[in-house]
Short mmCIF file of the C-alpha atoms (twelve columns), coordinates in Angstrom:
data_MODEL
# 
_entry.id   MODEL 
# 
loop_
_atom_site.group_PDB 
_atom_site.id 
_atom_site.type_symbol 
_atom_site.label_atom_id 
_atom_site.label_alt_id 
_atom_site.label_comp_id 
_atom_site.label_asym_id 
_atom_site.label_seq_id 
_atom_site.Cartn_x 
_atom_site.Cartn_y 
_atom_site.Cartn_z 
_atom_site.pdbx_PDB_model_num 
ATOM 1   C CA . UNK A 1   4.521   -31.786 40.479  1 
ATOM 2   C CA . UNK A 2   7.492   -31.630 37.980  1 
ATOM 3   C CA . UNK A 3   8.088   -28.545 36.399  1 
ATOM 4   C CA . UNK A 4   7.882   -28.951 32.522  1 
ATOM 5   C CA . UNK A 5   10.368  -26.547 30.690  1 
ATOM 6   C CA . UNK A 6   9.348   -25.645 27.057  1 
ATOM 7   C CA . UNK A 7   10.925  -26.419 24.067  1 
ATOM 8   C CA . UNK A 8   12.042  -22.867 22.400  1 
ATOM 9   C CA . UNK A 9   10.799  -23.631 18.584  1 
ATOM 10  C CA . UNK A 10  13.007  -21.699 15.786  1 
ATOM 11  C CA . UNK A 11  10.727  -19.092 14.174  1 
ATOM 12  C CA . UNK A 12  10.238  -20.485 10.444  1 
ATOM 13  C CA . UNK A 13  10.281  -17.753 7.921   1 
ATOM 14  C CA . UNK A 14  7.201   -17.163 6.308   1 
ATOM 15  C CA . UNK A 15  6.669   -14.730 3.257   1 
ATOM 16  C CA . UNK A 16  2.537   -14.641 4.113   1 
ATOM 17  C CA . UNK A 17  3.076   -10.821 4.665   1 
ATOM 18  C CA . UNK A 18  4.221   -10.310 1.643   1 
ATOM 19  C CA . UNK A 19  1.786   -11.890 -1.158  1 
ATOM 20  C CA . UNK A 20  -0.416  -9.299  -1.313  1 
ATOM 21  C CA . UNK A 21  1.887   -6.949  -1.796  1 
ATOM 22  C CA . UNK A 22  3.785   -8.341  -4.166  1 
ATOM 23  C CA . UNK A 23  0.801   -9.290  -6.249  1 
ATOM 24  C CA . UNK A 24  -0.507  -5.759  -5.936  1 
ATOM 25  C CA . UNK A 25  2.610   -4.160  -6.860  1 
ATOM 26  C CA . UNK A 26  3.427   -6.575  -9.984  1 
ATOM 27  C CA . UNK A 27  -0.477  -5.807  -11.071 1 
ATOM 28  C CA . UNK A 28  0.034   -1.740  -10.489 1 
ATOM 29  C CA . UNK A 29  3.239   -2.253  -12.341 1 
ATOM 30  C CA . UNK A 30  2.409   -3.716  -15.249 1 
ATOM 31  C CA . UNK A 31  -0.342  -1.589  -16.031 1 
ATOM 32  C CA . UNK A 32  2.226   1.471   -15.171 1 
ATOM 33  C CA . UNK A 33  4.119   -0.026  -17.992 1 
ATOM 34  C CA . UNK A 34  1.041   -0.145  -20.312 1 
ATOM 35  C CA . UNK A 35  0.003   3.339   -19.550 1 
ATOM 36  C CA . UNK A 36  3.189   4.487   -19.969 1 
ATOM 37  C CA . UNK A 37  3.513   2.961   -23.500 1 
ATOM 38  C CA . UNK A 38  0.739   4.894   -24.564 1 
ATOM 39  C CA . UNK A 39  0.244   2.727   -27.462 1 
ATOM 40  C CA . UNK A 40  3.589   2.595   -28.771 1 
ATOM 41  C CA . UNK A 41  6.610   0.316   -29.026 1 
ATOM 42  C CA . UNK A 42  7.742   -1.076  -25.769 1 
ATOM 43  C CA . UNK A 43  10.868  0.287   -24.278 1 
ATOM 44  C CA . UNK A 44  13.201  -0.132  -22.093 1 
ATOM 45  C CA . UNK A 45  12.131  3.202   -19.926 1 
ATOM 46  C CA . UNK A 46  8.463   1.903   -20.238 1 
ATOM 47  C CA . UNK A 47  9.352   -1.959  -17.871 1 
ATOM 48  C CA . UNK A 48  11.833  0.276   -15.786 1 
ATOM 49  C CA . UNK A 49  9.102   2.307   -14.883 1 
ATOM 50  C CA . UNK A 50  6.776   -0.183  -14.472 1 
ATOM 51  C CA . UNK A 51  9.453   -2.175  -12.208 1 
ATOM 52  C CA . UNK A 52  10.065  0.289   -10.002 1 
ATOM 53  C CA . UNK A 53  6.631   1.638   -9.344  1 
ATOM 54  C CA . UNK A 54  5.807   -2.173  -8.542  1 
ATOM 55  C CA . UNK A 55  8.241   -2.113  -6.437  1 
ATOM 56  C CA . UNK A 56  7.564   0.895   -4.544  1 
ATOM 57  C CA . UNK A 57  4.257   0.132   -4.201  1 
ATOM 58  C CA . UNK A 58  4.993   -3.187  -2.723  1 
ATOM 59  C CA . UNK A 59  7.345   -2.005  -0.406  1 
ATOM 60  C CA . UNK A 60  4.887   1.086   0.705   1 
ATOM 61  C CA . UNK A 61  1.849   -1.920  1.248   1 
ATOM 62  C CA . UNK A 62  4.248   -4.057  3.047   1 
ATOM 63  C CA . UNK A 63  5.695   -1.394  5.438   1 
ATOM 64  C CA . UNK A 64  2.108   -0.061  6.115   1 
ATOM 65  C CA . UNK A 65  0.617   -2.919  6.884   1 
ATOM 66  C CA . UNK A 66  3.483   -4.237  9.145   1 
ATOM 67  C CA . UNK A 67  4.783   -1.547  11.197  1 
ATOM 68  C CA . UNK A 68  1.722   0.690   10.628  1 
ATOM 69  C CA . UNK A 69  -0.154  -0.117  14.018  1 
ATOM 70  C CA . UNK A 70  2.699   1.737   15.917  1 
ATOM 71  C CA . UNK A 71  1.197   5.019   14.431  1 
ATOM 72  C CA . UNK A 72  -2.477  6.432   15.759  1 
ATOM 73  C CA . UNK A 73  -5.523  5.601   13.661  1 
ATOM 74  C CA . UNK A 74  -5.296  9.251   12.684  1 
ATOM 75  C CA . UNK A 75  -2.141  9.196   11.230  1 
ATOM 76  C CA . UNK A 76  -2.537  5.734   9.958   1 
ATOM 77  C CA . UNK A 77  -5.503  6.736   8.069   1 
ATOM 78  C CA . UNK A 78  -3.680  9.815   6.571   1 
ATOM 79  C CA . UNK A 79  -0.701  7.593   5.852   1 
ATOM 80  C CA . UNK A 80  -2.701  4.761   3.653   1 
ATOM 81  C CA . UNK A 81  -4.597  7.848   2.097   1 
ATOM 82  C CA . UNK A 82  -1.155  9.126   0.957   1 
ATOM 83  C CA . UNK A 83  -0.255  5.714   -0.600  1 
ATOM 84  C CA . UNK A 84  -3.284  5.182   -2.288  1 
ATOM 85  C CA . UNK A 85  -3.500  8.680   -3.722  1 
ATOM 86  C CA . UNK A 86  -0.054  9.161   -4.839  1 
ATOM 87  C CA . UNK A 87  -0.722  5.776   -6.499  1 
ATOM 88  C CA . UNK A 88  -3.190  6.792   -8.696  1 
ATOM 89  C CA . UNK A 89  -2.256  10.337  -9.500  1 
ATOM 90  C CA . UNK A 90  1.194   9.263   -10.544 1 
ATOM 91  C CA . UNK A 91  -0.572  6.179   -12.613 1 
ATOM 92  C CA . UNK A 92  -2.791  9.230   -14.104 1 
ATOM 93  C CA . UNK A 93  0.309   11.406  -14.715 1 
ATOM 94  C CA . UNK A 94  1.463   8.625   -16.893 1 
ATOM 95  C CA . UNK A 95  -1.410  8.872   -19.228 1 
ATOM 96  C CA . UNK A 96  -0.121  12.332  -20.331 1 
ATOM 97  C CA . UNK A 97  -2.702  14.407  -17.982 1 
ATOM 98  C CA . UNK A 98  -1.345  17.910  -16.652 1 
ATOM 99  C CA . UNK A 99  0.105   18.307  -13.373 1 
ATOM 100 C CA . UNK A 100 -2.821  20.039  -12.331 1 
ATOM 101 C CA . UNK A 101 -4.956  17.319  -12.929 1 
ATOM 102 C CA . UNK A 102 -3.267  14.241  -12.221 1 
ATOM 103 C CA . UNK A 103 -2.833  16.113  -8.429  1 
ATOM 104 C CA . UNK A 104 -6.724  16.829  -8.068  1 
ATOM 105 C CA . UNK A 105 -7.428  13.303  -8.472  1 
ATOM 106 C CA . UNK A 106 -5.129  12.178  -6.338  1 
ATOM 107 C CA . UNK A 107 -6.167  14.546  -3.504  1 
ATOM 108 C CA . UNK A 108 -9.351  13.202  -3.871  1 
ATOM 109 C CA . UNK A 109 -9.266  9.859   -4.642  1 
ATOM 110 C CA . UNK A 110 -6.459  9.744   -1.320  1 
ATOM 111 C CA . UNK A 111 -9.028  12.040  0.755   1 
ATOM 112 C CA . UNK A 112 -11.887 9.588   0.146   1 
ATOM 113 C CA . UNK A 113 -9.570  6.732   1.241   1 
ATOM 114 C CA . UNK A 114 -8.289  8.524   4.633   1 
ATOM 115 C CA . UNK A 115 -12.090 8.969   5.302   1 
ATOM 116 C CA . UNK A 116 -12.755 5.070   4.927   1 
ATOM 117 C CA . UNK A 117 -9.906  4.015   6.491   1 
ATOM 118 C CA . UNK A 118 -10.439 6.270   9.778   1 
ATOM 119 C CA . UNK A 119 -14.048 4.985   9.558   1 
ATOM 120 C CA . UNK A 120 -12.190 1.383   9.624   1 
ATOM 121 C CA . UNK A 121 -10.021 1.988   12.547  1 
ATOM 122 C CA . UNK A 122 -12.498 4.038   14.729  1 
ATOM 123 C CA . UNK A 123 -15.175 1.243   14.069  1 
ATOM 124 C CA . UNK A 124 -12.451 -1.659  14.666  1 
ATOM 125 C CA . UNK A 125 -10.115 -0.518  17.415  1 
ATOM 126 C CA . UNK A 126 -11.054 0.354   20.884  1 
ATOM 127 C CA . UNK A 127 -9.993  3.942   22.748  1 
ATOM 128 C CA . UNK A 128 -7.019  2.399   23.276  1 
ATOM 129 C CA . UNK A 129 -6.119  1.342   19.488  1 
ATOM 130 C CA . UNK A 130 -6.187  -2.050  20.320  1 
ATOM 131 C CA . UNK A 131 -8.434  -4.363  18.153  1 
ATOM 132 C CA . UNK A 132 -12.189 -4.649  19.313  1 
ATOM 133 C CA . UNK A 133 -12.846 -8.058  20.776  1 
ATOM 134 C CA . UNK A 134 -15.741 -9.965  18.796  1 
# 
């Protein structure tokens, strides 16, 4: 029997992790622009805020999704909960809401999300927080 070395294969870059998040962040930024605009003019403040929420947000999906699975579901939960909610509350802020209210939304709209994603992980992941075979 000969022994058969392998072939290492160069790792080809691949930008499938970041689609999503880059077509969620351009979507969440350019309606942070149009909220922001309030029906005025279009400034230059308005697309800078737009472009760097997008960004943000991108970067936030990307880094959660990737390295995310090092943390317990708990804290995974909490941390996509976070995202979510400071999304919204800041996209609410830009309307021209109070402080006050722009934050109770967010609480709430990021507490119903770390319920449904720690319903996700505990119904997906085993004790161990490894993925449930099918």
């Amino acid at each position: 029997m000969a022994a058969h070395a392998a072939v290492p294969t160069r790792r080809q870059f691949s930008t499938h992790g970041w689609a999503v998040p880059i077509v969620v962040g351009v979507l969440y930024g350019l309606y942070a622009a149009t909220v922001a605009r309030q029906g005025g003019p279009t400034t230059l403040g308005q697309l800078w805020v737009g472009l760097v929420s997008a960004i943000v947000l991108a970067v936030g999906i990307h880094t959660l999704h990737r390295h995310g699975r090092a943390l317990p579901r708990e804290l995974r939960a909490v941390a996509w909960g976070a995202l979510s909610g400071i999304a919204v509350g800041f996209l609410f802020s830009l309307s021209g809401a109070s402080i006050l209210s722009s934050s109770g939304l967010g609480l709430a709209f990021g507490a119903v999300n770390v319920a449904a994603a720690y319903y996700h992980y505990y119904t997906h992941e085993d004790a161990a927080g490894r993925p449930a075979p099918y």
